[in-house]
BALOBA-1460 file (C-alpha; in Angstrom, 3 decimals):
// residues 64
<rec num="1" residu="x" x="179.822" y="75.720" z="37.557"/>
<rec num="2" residu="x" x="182.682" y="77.853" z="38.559"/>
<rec num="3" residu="x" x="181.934" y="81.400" z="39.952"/>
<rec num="4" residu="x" x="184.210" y="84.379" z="38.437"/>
<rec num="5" residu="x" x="184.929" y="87.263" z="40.671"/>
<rec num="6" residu="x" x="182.915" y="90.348" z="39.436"/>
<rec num="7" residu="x" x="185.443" y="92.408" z="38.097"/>
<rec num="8" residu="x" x="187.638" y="89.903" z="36.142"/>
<rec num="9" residu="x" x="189.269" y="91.503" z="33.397"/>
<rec num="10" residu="x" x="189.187" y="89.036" z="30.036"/>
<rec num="11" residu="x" x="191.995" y="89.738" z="27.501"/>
<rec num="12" residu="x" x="191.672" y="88.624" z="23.528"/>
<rec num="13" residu="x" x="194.206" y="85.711" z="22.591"/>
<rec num="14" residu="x" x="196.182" y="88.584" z="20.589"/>
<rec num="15" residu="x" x="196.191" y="91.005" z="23.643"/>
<rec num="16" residu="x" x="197.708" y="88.019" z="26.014"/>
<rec num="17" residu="x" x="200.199" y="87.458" z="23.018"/>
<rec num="18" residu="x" x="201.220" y="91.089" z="22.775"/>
<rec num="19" residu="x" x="201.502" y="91.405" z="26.446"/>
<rec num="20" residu="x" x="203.439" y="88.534" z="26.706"/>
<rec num="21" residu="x" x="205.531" y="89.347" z="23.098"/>
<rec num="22" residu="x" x="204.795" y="85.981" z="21.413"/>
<rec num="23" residu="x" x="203.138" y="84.915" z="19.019"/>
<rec num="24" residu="x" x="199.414" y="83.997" z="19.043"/>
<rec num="25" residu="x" x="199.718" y="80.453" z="17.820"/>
<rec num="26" residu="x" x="202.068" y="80.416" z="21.314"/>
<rec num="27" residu="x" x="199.244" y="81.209" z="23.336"/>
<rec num="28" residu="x" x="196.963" y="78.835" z="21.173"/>
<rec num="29" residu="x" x="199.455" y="76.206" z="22.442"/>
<rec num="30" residu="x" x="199.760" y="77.073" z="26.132"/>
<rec num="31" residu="x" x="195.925" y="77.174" z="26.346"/>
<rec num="32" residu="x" x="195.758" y="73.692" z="24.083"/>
<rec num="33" residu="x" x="198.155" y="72.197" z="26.637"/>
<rec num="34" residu="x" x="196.496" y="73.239" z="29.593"/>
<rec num="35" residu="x" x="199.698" y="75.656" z="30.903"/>
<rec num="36" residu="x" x="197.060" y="78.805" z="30.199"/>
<rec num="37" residu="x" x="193.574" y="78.765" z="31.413"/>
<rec num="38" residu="x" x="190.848" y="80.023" z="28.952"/>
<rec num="39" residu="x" x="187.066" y="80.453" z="28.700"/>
<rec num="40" residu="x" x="185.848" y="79.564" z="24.703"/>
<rec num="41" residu="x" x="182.793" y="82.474" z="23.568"/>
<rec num="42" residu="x" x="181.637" y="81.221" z="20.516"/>
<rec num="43" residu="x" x="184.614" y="80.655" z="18.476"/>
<rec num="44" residu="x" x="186.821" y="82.709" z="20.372"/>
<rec num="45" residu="x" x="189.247" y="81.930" z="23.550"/>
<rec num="46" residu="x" x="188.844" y="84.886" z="26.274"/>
<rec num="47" residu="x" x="191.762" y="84.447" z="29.205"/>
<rec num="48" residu="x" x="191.549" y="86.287" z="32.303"/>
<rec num="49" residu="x" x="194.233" y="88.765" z="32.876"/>
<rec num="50" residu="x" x="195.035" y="87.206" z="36.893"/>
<rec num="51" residu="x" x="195.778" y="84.173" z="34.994"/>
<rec num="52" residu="x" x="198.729" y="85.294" z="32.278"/>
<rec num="53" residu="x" x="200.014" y="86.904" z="34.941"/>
<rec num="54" residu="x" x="200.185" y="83.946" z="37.632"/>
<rec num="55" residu="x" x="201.448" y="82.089" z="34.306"/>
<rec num="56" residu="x" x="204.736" y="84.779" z="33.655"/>
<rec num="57" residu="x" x="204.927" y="84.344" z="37.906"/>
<rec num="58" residu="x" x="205.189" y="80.882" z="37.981"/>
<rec num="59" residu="x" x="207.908" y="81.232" z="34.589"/>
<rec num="60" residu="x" x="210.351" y="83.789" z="36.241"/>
<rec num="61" residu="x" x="213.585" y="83.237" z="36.590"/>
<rec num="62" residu="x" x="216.287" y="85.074" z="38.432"/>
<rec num="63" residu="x" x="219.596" y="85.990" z="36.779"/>
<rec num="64" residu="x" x="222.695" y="85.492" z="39.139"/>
């Protein structure tokens, strides 16, 4: 079993879409097609906040 660092901070599927201004069936897909890392509770999809942003990281682009 994976270990989680201590203090990992967990963020709703409608937090992670509001952060990242999509919608949450978006972030239903990213996590579906593996481009999002998740943790299931019960019904529910928890991701951890280090991973949407190493996600938006590895998406940036630079204009020029």
């Amino acid at each position: 079993m994976a270990q989680l660092e201590p203090k990992a901070k967990f963020l709703t599927v409608a937090e992670v879409a509001s952060m990242m201004r999509v919608s949450t069936m978006t972030v239903y897909r990213l996590i579906k097609a593996g481009e999002l890392g998740s943790v299931r509770v019960g019904k529910s999809y928890r991701i951890k906040e280090d991973d949407v942003d190493r996600y938006l990281a590895s998406r940036y682009i630079e204009a020029g």
